[in-house]
C-alpha positions in Angstrom: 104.1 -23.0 40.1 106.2 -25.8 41.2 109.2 -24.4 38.5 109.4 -21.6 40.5 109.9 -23.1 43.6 112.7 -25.3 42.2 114.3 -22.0 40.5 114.7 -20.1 44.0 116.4 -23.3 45.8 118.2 -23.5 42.6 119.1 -20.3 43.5 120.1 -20.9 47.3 122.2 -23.9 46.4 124.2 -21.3 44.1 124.1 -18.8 46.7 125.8 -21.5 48.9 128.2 -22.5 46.7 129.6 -19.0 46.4 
């Protein structure tokens, strides 16, 4: 449960980057 919350900030930080 917890992976998948790491995966979508993850995701976010990537999001931000672009």
């Amino acid at each position: 449960m917890k992976l998948a919350t790491v995966q979508l900030i993850l995701t976010l930080k990537v999001w931000s980057w672009l």
